[in-house]
C-alpha positions in Angstrom: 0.0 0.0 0.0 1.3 3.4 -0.8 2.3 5.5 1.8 3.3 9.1 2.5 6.3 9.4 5.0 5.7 11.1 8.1 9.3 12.3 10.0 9.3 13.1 13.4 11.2 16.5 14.6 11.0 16.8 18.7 7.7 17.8 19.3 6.7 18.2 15.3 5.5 16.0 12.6 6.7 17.2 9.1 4.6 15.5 6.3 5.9 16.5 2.6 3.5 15.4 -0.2 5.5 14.8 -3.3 3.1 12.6 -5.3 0.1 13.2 -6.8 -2.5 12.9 -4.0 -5.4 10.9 -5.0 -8.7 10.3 -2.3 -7.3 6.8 -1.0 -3.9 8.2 -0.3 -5.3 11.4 1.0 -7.2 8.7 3.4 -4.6 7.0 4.6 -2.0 9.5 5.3 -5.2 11.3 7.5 -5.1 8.2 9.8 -1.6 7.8 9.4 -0.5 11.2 11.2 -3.3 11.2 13.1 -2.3 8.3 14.6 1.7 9.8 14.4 -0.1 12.7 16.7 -1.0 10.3 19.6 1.8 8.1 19.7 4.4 10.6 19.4 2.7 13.2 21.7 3.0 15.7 18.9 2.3 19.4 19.2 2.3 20.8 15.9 2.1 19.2 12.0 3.7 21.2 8.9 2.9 19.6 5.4 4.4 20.9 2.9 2.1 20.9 -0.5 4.8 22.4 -2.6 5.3 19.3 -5.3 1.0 19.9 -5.6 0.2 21.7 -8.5 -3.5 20.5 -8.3 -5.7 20.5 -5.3 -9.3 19.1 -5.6 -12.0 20.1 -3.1 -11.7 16.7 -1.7 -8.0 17.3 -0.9 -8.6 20.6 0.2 -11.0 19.1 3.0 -9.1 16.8 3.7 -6.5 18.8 4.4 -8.9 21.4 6.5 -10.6 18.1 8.4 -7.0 16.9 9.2 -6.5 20.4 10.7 -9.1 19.8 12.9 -8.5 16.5 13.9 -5.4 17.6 14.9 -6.4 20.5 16.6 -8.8 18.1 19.0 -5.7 15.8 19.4 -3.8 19.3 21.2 -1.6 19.7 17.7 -1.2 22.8 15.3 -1.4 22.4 11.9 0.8 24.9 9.2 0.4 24.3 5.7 3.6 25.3 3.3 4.5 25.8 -0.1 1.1 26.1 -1.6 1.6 26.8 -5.6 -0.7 30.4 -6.3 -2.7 27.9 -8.6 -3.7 25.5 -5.9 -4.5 28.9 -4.2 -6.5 30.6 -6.7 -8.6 26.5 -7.2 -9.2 26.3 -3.2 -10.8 30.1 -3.3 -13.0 29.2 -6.2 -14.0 25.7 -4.8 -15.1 27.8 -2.0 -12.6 26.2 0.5 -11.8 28.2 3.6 -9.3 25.3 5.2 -10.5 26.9 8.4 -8.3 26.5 11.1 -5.4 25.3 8.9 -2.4 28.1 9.2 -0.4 28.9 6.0 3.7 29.7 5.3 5.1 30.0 2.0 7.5 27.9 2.7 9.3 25.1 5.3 11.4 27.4 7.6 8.6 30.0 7.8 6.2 27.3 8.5 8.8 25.7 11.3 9.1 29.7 12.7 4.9 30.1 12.9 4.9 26.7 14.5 7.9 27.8 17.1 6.4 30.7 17.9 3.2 29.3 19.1 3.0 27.2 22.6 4.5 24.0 21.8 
C-alpha cells in the first residue's frame, strides 16, 4: 500500500507530499498522522504541498478536516509551499481550510509553529 512518509522532529511531525495525491492516499495519510499525533505526543504538524500543483476540493477538506483532527488531538497544523494555482482553485472551490495556518515555505512554516506554545 502506498504511503506518504511522516518524520518526526521533537515535538513536530513534518509531512511532505510529493506525489500526486489521490482520495485513498489522501485517506490514509489522514489516519496515518493522526495516529503519528498520539503516539508521538506531537504538538504541531507542517505539510508541505509544494510538489501539488493541483488540489481538488476533496484534498482541500481533507487537508482542512486533518487540521481539525489535529487541533482536538492538542496539535497545530501549518500548511507550506502552496503553488498560487492550488491557491487561486481552493478560493473558487469555495474552500476556507478553516483553522489550517499557511507559510510560503518550510522554515517560515517551522518559525509560525515555534512561535506558538508548543
Amino acid at each position: 500500500m502506498e504511503r506518504i512518509p511522516i518524520l518526526r522532529m521533537g515535538k513536530l511531525l513534518l509531512v511532505t507530499i510529493q506525489v500526486d495525491m489521490h482520495d485513498r492516499l489522501a485517506m490514509t495519510l489522514q489516519d496515518d498522522l493522526t495516529e503519528r499525533i498520539v503516539r508521538d505526543n506531537a504538538r504541531g504538524v507542517l505539510i508541505d504541498i509544494s510538489a501539488l500543483d493541483l488540489v481538488d476540493s476533496f484534498i482541500g477538506r481533507m487537508i482542512s478536516n486533518t487540521a481539525a483532527m489535529a487541533r482536538v488531538l492538542d496539535a497545530q497544523t501549518v500548511v507550506v509551499g502552496m503553488q498560487p494555482a492550488v491557491a487561486i482553485t481552493l478560493v473558487e472551490l469555495g474552500l476556507t481550510l478553516d483553522g489550517v495556518k499557511t507559510a510560503l515555505n518550510v522554515e517560515k512554516g517551522m518559525a509560525l509553529l515555534g512561535k506558538s506554545e508548543l
